[in-house]
C-alpha positions in Angstrom: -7.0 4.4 142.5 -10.4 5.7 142.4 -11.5 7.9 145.2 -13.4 6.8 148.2 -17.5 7.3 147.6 -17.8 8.3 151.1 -15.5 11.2 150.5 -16.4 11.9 146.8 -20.3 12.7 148.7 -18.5 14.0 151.8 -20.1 12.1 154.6 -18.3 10.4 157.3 -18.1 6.2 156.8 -21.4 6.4 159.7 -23.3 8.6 158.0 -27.3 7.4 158.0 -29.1 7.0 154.6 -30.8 10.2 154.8 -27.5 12.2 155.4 -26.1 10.1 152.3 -29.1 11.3 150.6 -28.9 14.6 151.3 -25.0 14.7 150.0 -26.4 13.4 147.1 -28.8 15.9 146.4 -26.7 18.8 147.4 -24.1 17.8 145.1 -26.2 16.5 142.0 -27.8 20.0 141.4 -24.7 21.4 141.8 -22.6 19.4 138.9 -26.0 18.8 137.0 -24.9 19.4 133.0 -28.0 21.8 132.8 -27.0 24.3 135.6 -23.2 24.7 134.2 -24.0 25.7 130.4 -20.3 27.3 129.1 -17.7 26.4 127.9 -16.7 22.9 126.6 -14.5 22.1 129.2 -16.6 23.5 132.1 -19.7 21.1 131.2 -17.3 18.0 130.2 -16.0 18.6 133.7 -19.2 18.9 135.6 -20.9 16.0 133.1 -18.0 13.6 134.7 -18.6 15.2 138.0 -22.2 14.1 138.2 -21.3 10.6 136.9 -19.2 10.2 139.7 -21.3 11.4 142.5 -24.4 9.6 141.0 -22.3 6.3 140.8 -20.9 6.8 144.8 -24.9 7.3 145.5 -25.7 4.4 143.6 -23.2 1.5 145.6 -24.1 3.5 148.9 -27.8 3.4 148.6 -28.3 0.0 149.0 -27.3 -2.1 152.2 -26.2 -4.8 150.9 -23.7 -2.9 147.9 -22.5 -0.2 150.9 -21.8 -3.3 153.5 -19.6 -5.2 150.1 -17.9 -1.1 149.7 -17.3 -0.9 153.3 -15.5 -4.9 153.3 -14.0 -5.1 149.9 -14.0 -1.5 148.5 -14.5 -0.8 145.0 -13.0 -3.9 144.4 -16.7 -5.3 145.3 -18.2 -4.1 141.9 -15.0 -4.5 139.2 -16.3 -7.2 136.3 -19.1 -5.9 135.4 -20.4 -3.9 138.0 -22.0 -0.2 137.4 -19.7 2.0 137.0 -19.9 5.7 136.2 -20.9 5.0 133.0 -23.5 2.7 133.1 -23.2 -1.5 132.7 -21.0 -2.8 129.2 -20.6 1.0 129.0 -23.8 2.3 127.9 -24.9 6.2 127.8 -25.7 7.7 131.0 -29.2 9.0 131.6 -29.2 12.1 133.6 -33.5 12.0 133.7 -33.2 8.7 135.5 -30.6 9.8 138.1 -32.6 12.9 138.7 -35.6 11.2 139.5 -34.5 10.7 143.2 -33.8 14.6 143.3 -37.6 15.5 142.1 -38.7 13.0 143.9 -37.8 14.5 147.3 -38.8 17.6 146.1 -42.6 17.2 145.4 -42.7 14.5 147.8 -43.3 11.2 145.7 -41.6 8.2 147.2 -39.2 5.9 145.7 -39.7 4.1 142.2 -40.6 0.8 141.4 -41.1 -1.6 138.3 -43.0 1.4 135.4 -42.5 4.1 137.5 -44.9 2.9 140.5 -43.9 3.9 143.8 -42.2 1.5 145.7 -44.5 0.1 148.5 -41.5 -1.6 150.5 -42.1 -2.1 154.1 -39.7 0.2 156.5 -36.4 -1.1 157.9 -36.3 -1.5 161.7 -33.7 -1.4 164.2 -33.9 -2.6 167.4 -31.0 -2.4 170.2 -29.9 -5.5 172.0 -27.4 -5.6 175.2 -26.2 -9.0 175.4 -23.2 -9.9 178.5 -19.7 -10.3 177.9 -19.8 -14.0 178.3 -22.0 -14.2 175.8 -20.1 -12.1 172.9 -17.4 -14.5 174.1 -19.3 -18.1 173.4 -21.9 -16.5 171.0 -25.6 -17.4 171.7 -28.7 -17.2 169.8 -31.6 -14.2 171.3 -35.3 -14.3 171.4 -36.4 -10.5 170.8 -39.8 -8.9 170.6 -40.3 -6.2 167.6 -43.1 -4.3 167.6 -44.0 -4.3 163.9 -46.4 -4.8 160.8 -47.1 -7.9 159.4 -49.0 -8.6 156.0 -53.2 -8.6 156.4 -54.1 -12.4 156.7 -57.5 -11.3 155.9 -57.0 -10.1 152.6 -53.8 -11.5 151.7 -51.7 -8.0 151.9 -54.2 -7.1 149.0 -55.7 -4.2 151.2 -59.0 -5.1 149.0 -61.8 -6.8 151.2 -62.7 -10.4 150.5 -64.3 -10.9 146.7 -63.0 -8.4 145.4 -59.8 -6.8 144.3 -57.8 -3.4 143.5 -58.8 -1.7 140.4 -56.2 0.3 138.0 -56.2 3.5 138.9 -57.6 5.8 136.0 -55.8 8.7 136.5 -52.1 7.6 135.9 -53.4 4.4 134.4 -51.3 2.1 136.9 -48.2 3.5 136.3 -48.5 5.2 140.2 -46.9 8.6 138.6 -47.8 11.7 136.6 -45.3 14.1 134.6 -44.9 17.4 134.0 -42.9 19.4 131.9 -40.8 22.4 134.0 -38.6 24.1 131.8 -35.4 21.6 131.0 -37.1 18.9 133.2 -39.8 16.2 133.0 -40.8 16.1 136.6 -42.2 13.1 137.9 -44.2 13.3 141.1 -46.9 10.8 142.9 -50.3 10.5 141.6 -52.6 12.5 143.5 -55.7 10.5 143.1 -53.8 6.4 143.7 -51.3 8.4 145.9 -48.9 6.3 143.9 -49.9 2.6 144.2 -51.2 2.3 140.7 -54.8 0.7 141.9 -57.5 2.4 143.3 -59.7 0.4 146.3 -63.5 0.5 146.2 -64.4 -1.7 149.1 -61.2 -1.7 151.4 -60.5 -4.8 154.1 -62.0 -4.0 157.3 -59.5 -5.8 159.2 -56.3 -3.6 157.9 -58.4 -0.6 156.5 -57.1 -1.0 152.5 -53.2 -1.0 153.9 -52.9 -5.1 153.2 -50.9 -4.8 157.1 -51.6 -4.8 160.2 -49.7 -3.9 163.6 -48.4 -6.8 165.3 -45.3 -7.9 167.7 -43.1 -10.5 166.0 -40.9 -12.5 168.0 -37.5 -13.8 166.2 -34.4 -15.3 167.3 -31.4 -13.8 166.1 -27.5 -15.8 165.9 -24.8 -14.2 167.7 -21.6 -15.5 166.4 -18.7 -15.5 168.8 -15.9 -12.6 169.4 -18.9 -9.8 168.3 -18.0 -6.7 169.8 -19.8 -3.3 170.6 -22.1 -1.7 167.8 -21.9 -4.9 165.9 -24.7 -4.6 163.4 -26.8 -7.9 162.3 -29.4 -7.9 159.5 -32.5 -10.0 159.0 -33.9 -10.0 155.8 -37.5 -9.4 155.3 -38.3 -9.4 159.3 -38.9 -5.5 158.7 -42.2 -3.8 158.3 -44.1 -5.4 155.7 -44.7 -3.3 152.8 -48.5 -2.1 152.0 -50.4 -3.8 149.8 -48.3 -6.3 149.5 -45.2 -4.8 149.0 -42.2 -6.4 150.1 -40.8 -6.3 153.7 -38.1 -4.4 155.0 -35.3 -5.6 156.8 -34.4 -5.4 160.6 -31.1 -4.2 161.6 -30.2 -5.4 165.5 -27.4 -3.2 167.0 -25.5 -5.1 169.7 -23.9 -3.2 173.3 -21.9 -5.5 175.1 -22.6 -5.2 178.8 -19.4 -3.9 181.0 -18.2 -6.6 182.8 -17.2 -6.6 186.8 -14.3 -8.2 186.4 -12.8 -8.0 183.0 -12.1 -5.4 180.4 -12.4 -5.5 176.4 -9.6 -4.1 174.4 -10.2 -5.5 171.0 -10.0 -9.0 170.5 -7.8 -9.4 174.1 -9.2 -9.8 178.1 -7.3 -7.5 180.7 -8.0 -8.9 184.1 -6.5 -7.0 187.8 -5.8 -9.4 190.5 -5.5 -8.7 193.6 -2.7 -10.0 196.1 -1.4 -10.0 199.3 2.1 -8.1 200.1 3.6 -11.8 201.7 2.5 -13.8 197.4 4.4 -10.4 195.8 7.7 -10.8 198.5 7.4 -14.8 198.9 5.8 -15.5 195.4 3.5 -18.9 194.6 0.9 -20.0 192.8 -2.8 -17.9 192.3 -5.6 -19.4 190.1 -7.7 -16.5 188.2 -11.0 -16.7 186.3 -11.1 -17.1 182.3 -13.9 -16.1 180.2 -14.6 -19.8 179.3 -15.6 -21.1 183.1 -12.7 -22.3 184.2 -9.7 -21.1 186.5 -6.1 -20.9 185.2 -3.1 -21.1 187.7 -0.1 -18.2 187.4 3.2 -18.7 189.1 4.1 -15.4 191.1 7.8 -15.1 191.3 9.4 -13.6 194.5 9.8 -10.3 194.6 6.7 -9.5 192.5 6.2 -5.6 191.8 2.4 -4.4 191.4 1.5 -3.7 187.8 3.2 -6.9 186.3 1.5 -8.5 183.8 1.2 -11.9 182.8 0.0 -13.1 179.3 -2.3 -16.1 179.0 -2.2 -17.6 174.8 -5.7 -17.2 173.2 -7.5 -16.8 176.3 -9.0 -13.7 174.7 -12.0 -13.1 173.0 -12.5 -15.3 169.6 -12.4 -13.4 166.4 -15.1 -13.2 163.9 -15.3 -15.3 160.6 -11.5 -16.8 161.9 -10.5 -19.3 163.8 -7.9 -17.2 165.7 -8.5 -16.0 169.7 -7.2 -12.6 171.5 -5.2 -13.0 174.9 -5.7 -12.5 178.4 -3.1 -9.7 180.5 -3.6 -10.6 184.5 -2.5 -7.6 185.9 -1.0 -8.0 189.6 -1.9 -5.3 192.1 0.3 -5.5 195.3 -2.5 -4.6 198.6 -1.2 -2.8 201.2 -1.9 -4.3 204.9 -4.5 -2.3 206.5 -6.2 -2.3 210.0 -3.2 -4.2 211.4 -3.1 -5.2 215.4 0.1 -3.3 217.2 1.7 -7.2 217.3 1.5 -6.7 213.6 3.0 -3.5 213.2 6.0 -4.5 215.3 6.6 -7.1 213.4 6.9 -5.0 210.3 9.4 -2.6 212.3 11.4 -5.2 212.9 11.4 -6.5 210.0 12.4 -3.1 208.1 15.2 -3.0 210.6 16.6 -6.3 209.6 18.1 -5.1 206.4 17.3 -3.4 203.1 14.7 -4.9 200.9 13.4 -2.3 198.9 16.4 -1.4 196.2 14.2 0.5 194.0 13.2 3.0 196.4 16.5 3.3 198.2 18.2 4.1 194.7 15.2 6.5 194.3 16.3 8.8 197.6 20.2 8.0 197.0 19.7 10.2 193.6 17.2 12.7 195.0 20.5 13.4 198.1 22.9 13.1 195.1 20.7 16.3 193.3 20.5 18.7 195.8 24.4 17.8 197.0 23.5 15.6 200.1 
């Protein structure tokens, strides 16, 4: 069984992509071939070391392959997905993982098609509180996300009208210079395209050479029923648009279910207190309580009805994602205790207590409290 990627980088299964990164980082110069010269064994066992963490990095990287790892495991990638050793086992190359370290280091961003930096707009994330109902039925939003949106001007080009980017001289549109440091070729962001590969001589007006603009976009996003707390939904390509027409990021929307004022959450099932009267628990009858779906449903209260019993109501509950299956509802009795009663009243209730014994639990109570301290 091969070890959990989380672990292997030793991050928590929440960890952020910069914390992942970081692991990464921390953990490739450490097993890096290069810094353990010795013995045979010692760089074998560093060499397979680095493969491993590199491979973890790889799958968690990227949303999409770290949301298949967290569903399906490392299940997600067997038949002829990357593993430590590179697709239809091919060599590994150590430059090409270590690209992301140097990277970081002399502050290039990330890599693109021949080394260009990757002009991909930002992800976004914006927090949604919906009601209970709601994650119940499912419902689709409207949200407002303040954002960038490709120049309409210039096309996302960045270059104004008539004319168009030029190949930068310096790197000659590859967007990256190298540089020999000792064992390393270290790539970095070119200093005079800043990485894009093209050079602007008359910029857009409208977007200032960016080929974006800042702009609220308003999208409607699906709830699906049974969605609890924290779930996360992702739209594709409704992120930041990338610059000169880059492509877009994606927008994550974090959901927080509302508390409710008369029902609580516990997974997929509905717990619901009811109150009732002392004469329903000692006479019992018929009560009709509220569901999540609009309508009432009727529970039989059988004489002699202690507070705290519960009784269960057959999918009732909150639906469950991607099935076709529903939680249940617990109503919870709680017996009231008369209050501001008239002196008629509380006569009655003497009487009443003087008729006979009615309350067996509590009488057995106090017959074993006299029985422990011998009468």
């Amino acid at each position: 069984m091969s070890q959990d990627y989380y672990e292997l980088l030793g991050v928590s299964r929440t960890a952020s992509a910069d914390d992942i990164k970081k692991a990464f980082r921390k953990l490739a110069m450490q097993h890096h071939p290069d810094r353990n010269r010795g013995d045979k064994e010692s760089e074998k066992e560093s060499e397979k070391k680095f493969k491993a963490v590199n491979h973890a990095y790889d799958i968690l990287k990227d949303p999409e392959k770290r949301a298949a790892y967290d569903r399906y495991g490392a299940a997600a990638f067997e038949g002829g997905g990357a593993g430590p050793n590179g697709p239809q086992g091919q060599g590994f190359d150590f430059g090409s993982v270590f690209g992301d370290i140097f990277d970081e280091m002399f502050g290039g961003g990330g890599r693109g098609r021949g080394g260009r930096t990757d002009t991909r707009g930002q992800d976004l994330r914006f927090n949604l509180e919906i009601t209970l109902e709601q994650a119940y039925g499912g419902t689709d939003a409207t949200v407002r996300v303040p954002s960038s949106v490709s120049c309409e001007v210039c096309q996302g080009s960045g270059a104004e009208a008539g004319s168009k980017p030029q190949t930068c001289p310096t790197c000659q549109g590859r967007g990256r210079l190298r540089a020999q440091q000792g064992f390393f070729t270290v790539e970095r962001a070119c200093h005079t395209c800043h990485g894009a590969g093209q050079i602007i001589d008359k910029p857009c007006r409208t977007c200032a050479g960016q080929g974006r603009v800042r702009r609220d976009k308003t999208l409607k996003v699906n709830i699906p029923a049974g969605v609890e707390d924290g779930t996360r939904i992702r739209l594709s390509g409704e992120g930041e648009a990338g610059a000169r027409g880059g492509p877009a990021g994606d927008l994550y929307v974090f959901l927080s279910v509302r508390r409710h004022q008369l029902f609580e959450r516990e997974g997929a099932d509905i717990h619901c207190r009811v109150p009732i009267s002392m004469v329903q628990a000692t006479l019992g009858g018929n009560i009709e309580v509220p569901t999540l779906d609009g309508k009432m449903a009727r529970i039989n209260i059988p004489a002699g009805a202690q507070g705290g019993h519960q009784f269960r109501l057959r999918a009732k509950g909150m639906p469950i994602v991607r099935s076709t299956q529903r939680g249940d509802m617990y109503i919870e009795i709680n017996v009231e205790t008369p209050t501001n009663l008239t002196s008629k009243q509380k006569e009655l209730l003497k009487e009443f207590e003087k008729a006979g014994k009615t309350s067996p639990e509590s009488e057995g109570f106090f017959s074993k409290v006299k029985e422990m301290f011998g009468g």
